[in-house]
C-alpha positions in Angstrom: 145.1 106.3 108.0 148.9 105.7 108.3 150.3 102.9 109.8 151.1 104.2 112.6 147.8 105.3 113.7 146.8 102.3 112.9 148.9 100.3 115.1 148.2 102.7 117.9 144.4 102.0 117.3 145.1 98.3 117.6 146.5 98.5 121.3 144.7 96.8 124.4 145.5 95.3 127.6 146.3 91.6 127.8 142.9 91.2 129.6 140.7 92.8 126.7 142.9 90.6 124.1 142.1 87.4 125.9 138.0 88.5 125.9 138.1 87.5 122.1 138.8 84.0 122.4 135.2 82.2 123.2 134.1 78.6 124.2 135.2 75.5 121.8 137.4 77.7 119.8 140.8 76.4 118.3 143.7 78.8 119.7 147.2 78.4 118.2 150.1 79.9 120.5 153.6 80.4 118.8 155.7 78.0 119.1 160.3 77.9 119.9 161.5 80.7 121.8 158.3 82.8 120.8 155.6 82.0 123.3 153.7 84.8 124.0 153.6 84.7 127.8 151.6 87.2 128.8 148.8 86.5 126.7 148.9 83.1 128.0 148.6 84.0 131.6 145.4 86.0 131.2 144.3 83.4 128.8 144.9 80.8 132.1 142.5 83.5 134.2 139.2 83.0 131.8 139.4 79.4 133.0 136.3 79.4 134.8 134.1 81.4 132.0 135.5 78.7 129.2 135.0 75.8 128.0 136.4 73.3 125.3 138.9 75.4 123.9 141.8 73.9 122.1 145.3 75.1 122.5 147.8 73.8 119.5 151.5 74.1 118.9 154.7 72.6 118.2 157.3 72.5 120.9 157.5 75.6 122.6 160.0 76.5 125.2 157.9 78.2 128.0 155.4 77.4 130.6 152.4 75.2 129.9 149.9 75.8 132.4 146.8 75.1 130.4 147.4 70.7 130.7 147.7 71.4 134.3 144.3 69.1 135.5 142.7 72.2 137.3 142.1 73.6 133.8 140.5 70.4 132.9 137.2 71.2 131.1 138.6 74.7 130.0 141.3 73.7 127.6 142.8 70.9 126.3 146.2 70.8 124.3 146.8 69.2 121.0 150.7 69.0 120.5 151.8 68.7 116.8 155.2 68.0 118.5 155.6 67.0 122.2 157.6 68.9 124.9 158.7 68.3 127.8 156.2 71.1 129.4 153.5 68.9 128.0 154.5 65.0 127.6 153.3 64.4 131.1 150.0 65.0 130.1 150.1 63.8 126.9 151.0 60.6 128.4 148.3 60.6 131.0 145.9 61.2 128.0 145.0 64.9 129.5 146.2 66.2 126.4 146.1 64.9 122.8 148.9 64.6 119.8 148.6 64.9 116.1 151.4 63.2 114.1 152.8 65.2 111.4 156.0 66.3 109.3 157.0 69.6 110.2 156.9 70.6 106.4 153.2 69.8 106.6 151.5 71.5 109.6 151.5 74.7 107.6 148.9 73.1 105.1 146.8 71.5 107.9 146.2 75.1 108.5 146.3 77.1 105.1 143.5 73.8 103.9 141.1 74.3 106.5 142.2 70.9 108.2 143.5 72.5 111.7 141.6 76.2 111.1 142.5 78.0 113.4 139.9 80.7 115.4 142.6 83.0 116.9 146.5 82.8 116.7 148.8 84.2 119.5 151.8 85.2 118.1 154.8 87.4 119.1 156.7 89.4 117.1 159.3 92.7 117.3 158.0 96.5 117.2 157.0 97.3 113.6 160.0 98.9 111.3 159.5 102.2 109.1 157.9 100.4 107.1 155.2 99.2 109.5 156.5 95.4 108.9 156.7 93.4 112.5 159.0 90.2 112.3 158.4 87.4 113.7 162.0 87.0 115.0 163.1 84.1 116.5 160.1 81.6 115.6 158.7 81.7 111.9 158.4 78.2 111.0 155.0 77.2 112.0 153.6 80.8 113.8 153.3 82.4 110.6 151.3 80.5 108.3 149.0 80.2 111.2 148.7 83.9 111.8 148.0 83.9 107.8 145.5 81.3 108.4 144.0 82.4 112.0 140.3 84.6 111.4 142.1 86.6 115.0 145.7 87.3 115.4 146.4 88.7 118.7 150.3 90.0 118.7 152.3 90.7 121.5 154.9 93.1 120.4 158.2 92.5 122.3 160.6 95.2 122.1 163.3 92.4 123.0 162.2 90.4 120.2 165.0 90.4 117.3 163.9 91.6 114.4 165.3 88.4 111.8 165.6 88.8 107.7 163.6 86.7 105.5 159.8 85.6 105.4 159.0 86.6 108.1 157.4 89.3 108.1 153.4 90.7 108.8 152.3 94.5 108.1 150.5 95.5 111.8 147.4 95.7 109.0 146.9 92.4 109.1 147.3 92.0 113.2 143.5 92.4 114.9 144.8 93.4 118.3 148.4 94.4 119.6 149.6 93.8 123.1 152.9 95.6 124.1 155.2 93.9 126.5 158.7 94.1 127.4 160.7 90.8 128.5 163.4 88.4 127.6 163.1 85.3 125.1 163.7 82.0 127.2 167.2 80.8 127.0 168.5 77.2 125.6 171.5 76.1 128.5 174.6 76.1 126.9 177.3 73.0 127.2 177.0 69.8 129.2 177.9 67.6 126.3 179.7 64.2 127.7 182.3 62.7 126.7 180.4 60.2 124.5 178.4 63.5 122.9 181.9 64.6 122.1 183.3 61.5 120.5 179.8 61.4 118.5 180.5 64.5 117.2 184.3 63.4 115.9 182.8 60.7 114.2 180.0 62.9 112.3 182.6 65.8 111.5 185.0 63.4 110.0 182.1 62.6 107.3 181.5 66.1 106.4 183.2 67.4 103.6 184.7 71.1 102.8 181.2 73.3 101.4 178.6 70.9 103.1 174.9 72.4 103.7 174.1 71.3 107.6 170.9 70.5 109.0 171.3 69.5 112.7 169.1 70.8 116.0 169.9 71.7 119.1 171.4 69.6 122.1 174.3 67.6 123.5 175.2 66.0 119.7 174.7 69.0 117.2 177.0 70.9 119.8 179.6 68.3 119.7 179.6 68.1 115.7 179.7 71.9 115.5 182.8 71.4 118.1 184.7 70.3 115.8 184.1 72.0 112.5 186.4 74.4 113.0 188.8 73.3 110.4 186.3 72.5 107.9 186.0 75.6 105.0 182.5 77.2 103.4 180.1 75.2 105.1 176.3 76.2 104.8 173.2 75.8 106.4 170.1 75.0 106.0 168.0 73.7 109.5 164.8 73.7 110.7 166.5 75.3 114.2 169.9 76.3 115.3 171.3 77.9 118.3 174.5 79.5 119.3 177.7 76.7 117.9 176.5 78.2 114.6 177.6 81.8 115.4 180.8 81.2 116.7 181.5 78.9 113.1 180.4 82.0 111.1 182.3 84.3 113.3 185.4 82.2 112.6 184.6 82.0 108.8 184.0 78.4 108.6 179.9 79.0 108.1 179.9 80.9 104.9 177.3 79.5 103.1 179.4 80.3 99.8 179.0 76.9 98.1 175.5 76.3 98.7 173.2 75.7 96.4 170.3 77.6 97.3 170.2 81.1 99.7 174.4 81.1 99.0 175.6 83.3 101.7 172.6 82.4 103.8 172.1 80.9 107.1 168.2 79.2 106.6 166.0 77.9 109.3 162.3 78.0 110.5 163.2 78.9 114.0 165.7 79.6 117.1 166.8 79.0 120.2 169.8 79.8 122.4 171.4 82.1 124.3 171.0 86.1 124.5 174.3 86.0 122.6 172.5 84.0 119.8 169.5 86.5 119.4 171.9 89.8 119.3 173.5 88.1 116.7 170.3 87.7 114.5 168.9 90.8 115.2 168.7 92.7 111.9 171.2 90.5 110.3 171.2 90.0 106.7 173.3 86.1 106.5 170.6 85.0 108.6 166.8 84.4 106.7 164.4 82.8 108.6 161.1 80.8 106.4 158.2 78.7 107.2 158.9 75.0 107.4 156.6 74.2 104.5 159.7 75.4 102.5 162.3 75.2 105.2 161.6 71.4 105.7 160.4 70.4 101.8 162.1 67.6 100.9 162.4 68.8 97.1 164.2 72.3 98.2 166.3 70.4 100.7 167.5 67.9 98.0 168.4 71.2 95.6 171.8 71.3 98.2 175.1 69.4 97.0 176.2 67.8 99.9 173.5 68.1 101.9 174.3 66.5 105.4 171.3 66.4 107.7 171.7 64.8 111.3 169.0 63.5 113.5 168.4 61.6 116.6 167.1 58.5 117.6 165.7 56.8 121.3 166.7 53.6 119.5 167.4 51.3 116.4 166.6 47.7 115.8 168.4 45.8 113.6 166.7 45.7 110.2 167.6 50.1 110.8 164.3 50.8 111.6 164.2 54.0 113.8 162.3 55.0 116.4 162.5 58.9 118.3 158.9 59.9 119.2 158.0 57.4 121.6 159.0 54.7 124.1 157.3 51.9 123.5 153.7 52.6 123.0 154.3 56.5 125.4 154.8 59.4 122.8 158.0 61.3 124.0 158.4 64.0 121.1 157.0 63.8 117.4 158.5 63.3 114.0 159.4 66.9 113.5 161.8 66.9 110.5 163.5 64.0 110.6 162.2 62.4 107.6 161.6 66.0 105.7 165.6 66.2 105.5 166.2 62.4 105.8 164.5 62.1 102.4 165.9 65.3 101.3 169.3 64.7 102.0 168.9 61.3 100.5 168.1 62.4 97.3 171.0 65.7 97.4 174.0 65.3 95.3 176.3 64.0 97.6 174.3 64.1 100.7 174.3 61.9 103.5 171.5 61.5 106.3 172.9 60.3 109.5 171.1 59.1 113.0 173.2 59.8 115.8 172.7 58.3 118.7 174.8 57.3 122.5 174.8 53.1 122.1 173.5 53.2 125.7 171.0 55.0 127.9 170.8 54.8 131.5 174.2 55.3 132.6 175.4 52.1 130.1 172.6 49.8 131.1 170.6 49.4 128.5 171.2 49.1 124.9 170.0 51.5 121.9 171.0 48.7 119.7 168.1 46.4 119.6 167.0 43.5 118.1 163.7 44.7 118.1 161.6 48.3 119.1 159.9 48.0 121.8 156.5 46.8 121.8 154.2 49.6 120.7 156.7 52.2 119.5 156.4 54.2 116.3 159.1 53.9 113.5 159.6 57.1 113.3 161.9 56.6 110.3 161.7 53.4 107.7 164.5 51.0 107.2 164.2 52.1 104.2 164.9 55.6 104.1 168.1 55.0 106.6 171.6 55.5 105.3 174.1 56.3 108.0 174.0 55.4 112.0 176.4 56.9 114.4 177.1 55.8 117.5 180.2 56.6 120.1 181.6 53.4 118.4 181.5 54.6 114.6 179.2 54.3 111.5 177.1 51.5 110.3 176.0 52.4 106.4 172.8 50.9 106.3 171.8 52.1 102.1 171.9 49.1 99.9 172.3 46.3 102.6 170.9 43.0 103.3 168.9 42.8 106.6 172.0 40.5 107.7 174.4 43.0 106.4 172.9 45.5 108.5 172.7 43.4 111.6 176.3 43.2 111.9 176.9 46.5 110.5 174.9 47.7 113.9 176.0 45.5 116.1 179.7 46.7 115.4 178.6 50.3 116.6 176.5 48.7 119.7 178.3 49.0 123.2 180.6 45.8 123.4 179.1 44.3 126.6 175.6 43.7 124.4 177.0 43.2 121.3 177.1 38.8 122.1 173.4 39.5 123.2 172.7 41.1 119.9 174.3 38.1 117.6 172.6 35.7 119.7 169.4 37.8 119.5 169.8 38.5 115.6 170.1 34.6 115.0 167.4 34.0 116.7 165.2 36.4 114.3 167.1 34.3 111.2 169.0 38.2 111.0 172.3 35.7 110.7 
């Protein structure tokens, strides 16, 4: 049978697809900009003929109806990283969360740890060749598919079809659902003024032929902003989105002095604009790759000059970071902030930076602080910190006493807490 009649003979409705997940099985839906909607929704109308099934995946940018408390009984989400569609319940304890590195939820799968019953994936229409990408989203959705005993596909004619692993034959697909819709869209702009100073700062540190690792959001714009002097610059991120095509439209982002994939854009998954996936579609610079390689800190420390940039809620003053949680309420997850903190640690002239606003709530309340709040999760070690950023400049935390680094921070705090800090840090015997 050619692989075309195949495919054909794997086409049902949404409804039919749905009819193969049972009671207390473990569904994995793809995660980024490829959540397969439709297969969600009828999913959402079994409700009432299912019960106990688990519903896992990273941060996903779509609709999350199954933690909504009607459906209580019928599913129950396990984030591996929390999003906004699901922290609510999360929070509330309606939903559960796994901690884990990004470059390790792959093996929680591929070891039997997480199995996983059925996998929802979407992907683009197969090419000649009878290959179906997974496009946008590669870095966790396709070892699960590998890993799933069902992998129900949508196939998404708008869907870009991306370079590098990330590819399945429609032989190893168990059902295929056709469909026909955009990929959710990441807003574009509405970086502040202390986003764009933030970004000054950080582009000031990164020299000519860097290898970048930066998300998406208010800061990684603001960096890219200003880049555009800067010559050969690579990448290598677990997720992008669209400042990197205007930099390799303007020649900056060549990737000609990296180390690894030279001449290659790398990352594990996308989001942006329609701009941004035309510009992938079927585009050899860019190659997409699961995060158990995309995030591993030994391939991320192969890069000279590896810069990665991360975030932070807030930093005490021994540079002890927290980002997935306030206080003892998870917000997000570690994702792969330590994967290419450690990686770009270790790279031949790398530098790991924290970036962070030195205030939150409109300037009344400090990120600078003597100590994390009661209950929150140190998301990375004082240990493993080199570089913090604030609007106010760099405190280099590697090789530091703990008093050192008290006033190292407390220079980049706002002014109007940095007396509260010094009094605070004497206190703790900081100073």
């Amino acid at each position: 049978m050619s692989w075309i009649d195949l495919y054909r003979s794997k086409i049902i409705d949404p409804e039919t697809a749905v009819a193969k997940v049972e009671s207390g099985n473990r569904v994995y839906i793809g995660g980024g900009a490829g959540v397969p909607q439709l297969l969600i929704k009828s999913l959402m109308n079994r409700a009432p003929e299912l019960k106990n099934v688990e519903i896992i995946h990273i941060l996903h940018f779509g609709d999350a109806p199954y933690v909504d408390p009607q459906y209580q009984g019928s599913f129950r989400h396990n984030a591996l990283f929390i999003g906004h569609n699901v922290r609510k319940a999360v929070q509330e304890g309606r939903a559960d969360f796994t901690p884990v590195f990004l470059s390790e939820i792959p093996r929680l799968f591929k070891q039997g740890i997480l199995p996983i019953d059925v996998a929802f994936v979407q992907l683009s229409p197969p090419d000649e060749h009878g290959f179906c990408s997974f496009g946008a989203e590669v870095g966790t959705t396709k070892p699960a598919a590998e890993s799933a005993r069902i992998v129900i596909a949508e196939i998404n004619r708008q869907m870009p079809r991306t370079h590098g692993d990330s590819f399945i034959h429609v032989r190893d697909l168990d059902f295929v659902v056709e469909v026909d819709y955009p990929l959710p869209e990441a807003p574009q702009g509405g970086a502040e003024e202390v986003h764009r100073r933030i970004g000054e700062i950080i582009a000031e540190m990164i020299p000519d032929g860097a290898t970048l690792q930066m998300g998406i959001g208010s800061i990684p714009d603001s960096v890219l902003a200003n880049l555009s002097n800067h010559r050969d610059l690579g990448i290598h991120t677990e997720l992008f989105s669209d400042g990197v095509v205007r930099l390799v439209e303007e020649g900056v982002i060549t990737g000609a002095r990296k180390t690894l994939h030279p001449g290659k854009v790398v990352a594990g998954f996308l989001f942006g604009s329609k701009k941004l996936y035309k510009f992938i579609e079927d585009n050899p610079i860019i190659e997409m790759h699961p995060t158990d390689y995309v995030n591993d800190p030994f391939i991320i420390a192969q890069h000279e000059n590896m810069i990665s940039i991360n975030s932070a809620l807030e930093v005490d003053l021994t540079g002890q970071i927290c980002a997935d949680s306030i206080g003892p309420k998870f917000y997000s997850g570690v994702g792969g902030q330590l994967d290419f903190v450690r990686g770009a640690a270790r790279a031949k002239g790398g530098k790991p930076i924290i970036a962070l606003p030195a205030t939150a709530k409109k300037g009344t309340i400090s990120r600078i602080v003597p100590l994390l709040k009661h209950g929150a999760g140190v998301t990375t070690t004082r240990n493993d910190v080199h570089y913090v950023v604030t609007e106010y400049g760099v405190a280099h935390l590697y090789g530091k006493s703990i008093r050192q680094r008290a006033l190292e921070l407390i220079n980049i705090a706002a002014p109007q807490f940095r007396d509260e800090l010094i009094r605070k840090a004497k206190e703790l015997h900081y100073l």
